[in-house]
C-alpha positions as CSV (number, residue, x, y, z in Angstrom):
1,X,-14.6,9.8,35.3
2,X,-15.6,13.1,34.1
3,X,-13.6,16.5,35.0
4,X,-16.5,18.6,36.5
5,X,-17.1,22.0,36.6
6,X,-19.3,24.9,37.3
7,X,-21.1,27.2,34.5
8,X,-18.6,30.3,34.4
9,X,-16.2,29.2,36.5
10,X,-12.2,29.8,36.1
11,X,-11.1,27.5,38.6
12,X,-10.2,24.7,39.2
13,X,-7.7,24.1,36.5
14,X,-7.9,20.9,34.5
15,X,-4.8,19.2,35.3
16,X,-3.2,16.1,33.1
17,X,-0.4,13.8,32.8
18,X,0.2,12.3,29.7
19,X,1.5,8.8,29.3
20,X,2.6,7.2,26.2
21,X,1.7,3.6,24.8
22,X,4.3,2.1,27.2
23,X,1.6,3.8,30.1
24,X,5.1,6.0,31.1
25,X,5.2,9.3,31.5
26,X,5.8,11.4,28.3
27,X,8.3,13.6,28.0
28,X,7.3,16.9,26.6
29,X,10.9,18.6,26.6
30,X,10.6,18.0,22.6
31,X,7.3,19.3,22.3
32,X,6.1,23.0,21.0
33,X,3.0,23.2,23.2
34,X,0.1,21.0,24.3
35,X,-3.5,22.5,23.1
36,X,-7.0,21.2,24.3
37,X,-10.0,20.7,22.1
38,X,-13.3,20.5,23.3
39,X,-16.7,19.3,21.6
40,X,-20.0,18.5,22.1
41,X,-20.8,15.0,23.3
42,X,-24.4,15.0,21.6
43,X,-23.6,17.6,18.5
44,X,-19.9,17.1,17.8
45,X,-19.6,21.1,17.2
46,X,-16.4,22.0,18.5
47,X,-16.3,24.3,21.5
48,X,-13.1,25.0,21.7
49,X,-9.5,24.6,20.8
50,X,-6.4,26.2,22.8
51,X,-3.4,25.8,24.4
52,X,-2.6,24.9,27.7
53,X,0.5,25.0,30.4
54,X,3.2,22.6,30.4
55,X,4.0,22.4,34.4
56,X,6.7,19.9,34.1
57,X,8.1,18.7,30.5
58,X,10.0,15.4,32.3
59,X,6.5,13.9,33.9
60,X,4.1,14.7,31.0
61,X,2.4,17.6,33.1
62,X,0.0,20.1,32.6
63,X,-3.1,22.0,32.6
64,X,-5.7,24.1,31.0
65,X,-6.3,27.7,32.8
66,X,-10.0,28.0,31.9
67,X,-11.9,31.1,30.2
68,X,-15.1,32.3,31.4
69,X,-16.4,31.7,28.0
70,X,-15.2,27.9,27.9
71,X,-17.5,27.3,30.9
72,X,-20.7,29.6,30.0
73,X,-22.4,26.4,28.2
74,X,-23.7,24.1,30.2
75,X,-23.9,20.3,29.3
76,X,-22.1,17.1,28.8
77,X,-18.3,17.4,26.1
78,X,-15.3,15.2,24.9
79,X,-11.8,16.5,24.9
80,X,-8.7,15.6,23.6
81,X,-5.4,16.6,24.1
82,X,-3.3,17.6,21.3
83,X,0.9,17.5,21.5
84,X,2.3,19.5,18.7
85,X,6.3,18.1,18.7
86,X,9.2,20.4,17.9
87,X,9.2,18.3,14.3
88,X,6.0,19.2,13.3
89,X,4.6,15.7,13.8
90,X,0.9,16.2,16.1
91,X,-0.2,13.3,18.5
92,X,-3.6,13.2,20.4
93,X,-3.7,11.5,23.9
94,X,-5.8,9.5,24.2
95,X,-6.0,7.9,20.7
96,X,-8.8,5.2,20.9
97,X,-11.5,7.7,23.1
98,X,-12.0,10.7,24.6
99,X,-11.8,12.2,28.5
100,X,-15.2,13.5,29.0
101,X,-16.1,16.9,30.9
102,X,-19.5,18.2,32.3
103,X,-20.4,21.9,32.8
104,X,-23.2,22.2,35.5
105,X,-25.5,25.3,35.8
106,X,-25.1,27.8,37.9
107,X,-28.4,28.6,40.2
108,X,-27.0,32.2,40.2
C-alpha cells in the first residue's frame, strides 16, 4: 500500500518500523542515522535523499519530517530506506523491492 500525500504538504510524517530478516524489530541503538531516498517510479531520477528521525532505537522506529519541496511534484515514486551503522557498514530495508509513495495535486 502506498504512503499518500498531498502536493506541498508537510504533514503527515511518513512513519516506519524497520524489521530485519528474522521480521523482528531492528535495533537502531548501533546505527548513525536512517536516511530516505526517493525516485521516480516511471524515470528512476532520484528525487531525493535525506535523513530522517529515529523515534525509538529498541523498536526500529522512525519517520521522515517532509519538506515542501519533497512534495511539490506530483506523481507516482519508490523509496528506500537507508541504515548507515556505527561501523560504516549501510543496509537498505527493504532489500528485494521498494515501498511506493504517491503525491496527489493540489486543486489550490
Amino acid at each position: 500500500m502506498a504512503f499518500v500525500i498531498k502536493e506541498n504538504d508537510t504533514l503527515p510524517n511518513l512513519p516506519f518500523q524497520l524489521f530485519g530478516p528474522d521480521n523482528l524489530p531492528l535495533d537502531l541503538s548501533a546505527a548513525t542515522s536512517v536516511s530516505i531516498a526517493v525516485r521516480g517510479k516511471d524515470t528512476g531520477t532520484l528525487l531525493f535523499k535525506k535523513v530522517c528521525d529515529i523515534v525509538d532505537e529498541e523498536n526500529g522506529l522512525g519517520e521522515y519530517d517532509w519538506d515542501a519541496e519533497d512534495t511539490a511534484l506530483p506523481g507516482a515514486y519508490s523509496y528506500e530506506l537507508e541504515i548507515l551503522w556505527n561501523t560504516g557498514d549501510i543496509q537498505t530495508i527493504p532489500a528485494d523491492t521498494y515501498f511506493d509513495l504517491l503525491i496527489v495535486d493540489d486543486i489550490a
